[in-house]
N, C-alpha and C positions, 0 to 999 in steps of 0.2 A: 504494500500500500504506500510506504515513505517511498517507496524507489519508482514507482508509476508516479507519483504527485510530482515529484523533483524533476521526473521528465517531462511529463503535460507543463509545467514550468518553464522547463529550457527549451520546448519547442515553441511555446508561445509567441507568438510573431507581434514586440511592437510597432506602434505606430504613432509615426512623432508628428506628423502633418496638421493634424489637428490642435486647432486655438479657437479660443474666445477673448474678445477683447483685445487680442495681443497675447492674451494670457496663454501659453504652448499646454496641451490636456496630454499626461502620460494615461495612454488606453493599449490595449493589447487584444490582437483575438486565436482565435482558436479552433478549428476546426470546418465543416463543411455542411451549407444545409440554409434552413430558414433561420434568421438571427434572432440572437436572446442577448440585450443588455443588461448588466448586472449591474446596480448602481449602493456604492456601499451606505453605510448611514455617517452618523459625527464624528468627525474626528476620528475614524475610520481610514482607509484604503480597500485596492481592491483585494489584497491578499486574503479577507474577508470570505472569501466566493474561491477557493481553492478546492474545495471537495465538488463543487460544484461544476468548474473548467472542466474536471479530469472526466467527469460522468457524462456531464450535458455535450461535450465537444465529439464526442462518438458521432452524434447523429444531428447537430444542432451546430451554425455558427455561434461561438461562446464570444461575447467582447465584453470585457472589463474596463476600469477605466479610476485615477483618481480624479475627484470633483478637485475643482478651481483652492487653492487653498490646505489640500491633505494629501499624502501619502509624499509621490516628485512632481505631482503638476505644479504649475508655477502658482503666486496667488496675490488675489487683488489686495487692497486698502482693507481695514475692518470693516469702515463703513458700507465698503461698495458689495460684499457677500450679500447673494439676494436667491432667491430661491428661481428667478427670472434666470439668473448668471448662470445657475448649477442646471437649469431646463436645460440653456444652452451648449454648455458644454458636452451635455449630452449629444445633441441636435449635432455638432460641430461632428463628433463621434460617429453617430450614424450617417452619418452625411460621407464622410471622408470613408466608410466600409462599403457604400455605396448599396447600403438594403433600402429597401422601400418603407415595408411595414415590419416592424419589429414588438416583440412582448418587451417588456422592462418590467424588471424584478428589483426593487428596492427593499430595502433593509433600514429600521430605524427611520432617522432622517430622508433617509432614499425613499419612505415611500412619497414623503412629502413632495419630493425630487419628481416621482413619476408623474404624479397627480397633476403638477405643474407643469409638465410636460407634456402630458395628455390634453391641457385645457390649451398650450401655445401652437400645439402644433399634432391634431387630432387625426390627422392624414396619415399619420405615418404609424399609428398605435393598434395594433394587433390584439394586444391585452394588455392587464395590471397586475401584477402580483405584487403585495405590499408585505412582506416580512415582520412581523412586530412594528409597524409603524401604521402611520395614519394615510386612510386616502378621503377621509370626509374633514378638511382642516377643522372646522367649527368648532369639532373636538377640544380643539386646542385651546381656546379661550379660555382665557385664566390662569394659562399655565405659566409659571414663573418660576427659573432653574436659581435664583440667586447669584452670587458676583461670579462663581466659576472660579473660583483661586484654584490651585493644584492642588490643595489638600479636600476641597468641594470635590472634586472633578474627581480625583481618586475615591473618596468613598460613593460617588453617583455611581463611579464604573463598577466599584464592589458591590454594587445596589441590582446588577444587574446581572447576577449569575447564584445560582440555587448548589441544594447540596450536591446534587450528583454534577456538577462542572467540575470537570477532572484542573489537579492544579496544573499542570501545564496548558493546558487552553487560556484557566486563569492571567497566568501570568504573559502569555504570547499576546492578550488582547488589553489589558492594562499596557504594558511596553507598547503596543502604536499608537492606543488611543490618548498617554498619556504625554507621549513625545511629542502630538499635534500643539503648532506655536499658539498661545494664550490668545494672538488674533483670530487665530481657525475658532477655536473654541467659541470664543466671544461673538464673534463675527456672525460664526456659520446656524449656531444657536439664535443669535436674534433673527436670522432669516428665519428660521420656521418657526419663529412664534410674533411674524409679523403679523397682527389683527389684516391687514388686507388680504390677506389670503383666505380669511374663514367668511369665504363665500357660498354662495348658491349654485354658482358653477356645474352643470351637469356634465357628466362623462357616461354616453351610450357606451362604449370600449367593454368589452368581457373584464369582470374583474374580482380580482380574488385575495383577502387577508387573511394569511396565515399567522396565529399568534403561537403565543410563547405561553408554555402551560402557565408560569408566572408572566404574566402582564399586566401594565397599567395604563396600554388603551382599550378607553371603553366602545363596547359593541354595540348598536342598538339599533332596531330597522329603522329609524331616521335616518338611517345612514343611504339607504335606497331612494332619500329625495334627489339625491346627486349622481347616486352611482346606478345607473337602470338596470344591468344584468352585473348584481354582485353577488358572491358565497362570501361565507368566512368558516372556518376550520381552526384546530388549534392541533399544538402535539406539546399533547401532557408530560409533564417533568421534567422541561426543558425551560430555561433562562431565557434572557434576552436573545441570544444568540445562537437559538435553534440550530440554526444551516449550519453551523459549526458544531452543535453538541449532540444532533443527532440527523446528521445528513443524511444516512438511507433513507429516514422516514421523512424528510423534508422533500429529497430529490423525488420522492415518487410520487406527493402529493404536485408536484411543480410537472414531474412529468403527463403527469391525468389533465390539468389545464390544457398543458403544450397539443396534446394530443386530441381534444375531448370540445375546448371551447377557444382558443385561439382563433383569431380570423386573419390570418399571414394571409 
């Protein structure tokens, strides 16, 4: 399993062409077929979506990619991180892979990423798959992370892994998410808890939220005034970071969309 992942790794083909703003997007893809964006959440990268490359790139073009601000993509001002920026960088992404319609899988903050992606630029959106994150913003209202010091920000990341999260996952996802510079942080967090986003905005798109047996977004068929063909599903006993703590049963429920309700 280490010696297959390390190679879907070294064969990964990136791709430097793509920019927003000026701003160059480190993105990578993978394999042959109809395309699957994987877009990670905060203060995140794509190494995020590892177990994912190695399975989905069999039969699926796999493109990863860091948002504007995290992993080696380049990154704006504090101020300018917008949830507009990180649509884009997507767009810039799929654009420069040359797919048409594409699903997009987001994680965390990614799913905010998608949602906003979905509403810019709706032509090109296949499906939704939102990871423990939100695709109804509204949700969001009220929500307030506090100042985000590094000692904040380290017990939120401790806030988001259950007992069965083996300590080396632990520790591999604190180490990126904790190294992101205090503007990512800052920056990329006020983007998705801009009140302008918790709109009305409809999204026709097939779309599907996968939660985390621990989660704290809330579910509720109000959520279908926006989203017109949506599921939600969870996978019990698993942390924030499902696709990572229990990727067989993640990849299979991602594979039944891909196969079942996607419109590539």
């Amino acid at each position: 399993m280490a010696f297959a992942l390390a190679l879907s790794t070294c064969l990964a083909t990136p791709l430097a062409a793509a920019s927003v703003e000026d701003l160059p997007i480190k993105s990578s893809v993978m394999g042959r077929g109809e395309t699957v964006i994987f877009v990670h959440g905060w203060t995140c990268d794509e190494t995020a979506w590892d177990a994912q490359v190695e399975y989905f790139s069999e039969n699926y073009r796999v493109v990863t990619l860091d948002l504007p601000g995290h992993g080696i993509s380049a990154s704006p001002a504090k101020e300018d991180f917008s949830m507009d920026l990180f649509a884009a960088a997507v767009e810039a992404v799929r654009n420069e892979v040359g797919a048409d319609k594409v699903v997009l899988v987001g994680h965390s903050m990614g799913g905010a990423v998608i949602r906003q992606y979905a509403v810019n630029y709706p032509d090109h959106v296949a499906g939704l798959v939102a990871v423990d994150g939100p695709l109804d913003m509204r949700t969001m209202a009220g929500v307030n992370f506090g100042e985000l010091t590094l000692e904040q920000r380290g017990q939120f990341v401790d806030s988001m892994f259950v007992e069965g999260t083996s300590e080396e996952l632990r520790a591999e996802i604190r180490g990126v998410m904790l190294s992101a510079p205090a503007d990512t942080a800052h920056g990329a967090m006020n983007a998705m808890l801009d009140p302008s986003l918790q709109t009305d905005d409809v999204i026709a798109a097939p779309a599907l939220t996968v939660l985390a047996g621990q989660t704290n977004f809330p579910i509720d068929d109000s959520q279908r005034e926006v989203l017109t063909d949506w599921q939600h599903t969870s996978v019990p006993g698993t942390g924030h970071f499902l696709m990572m703590e229990k990727p067989d049963e993640f990849n299979a429920l991602l594979e039944s969309f891909l196969t079942e309700r996607a419109q590539f």
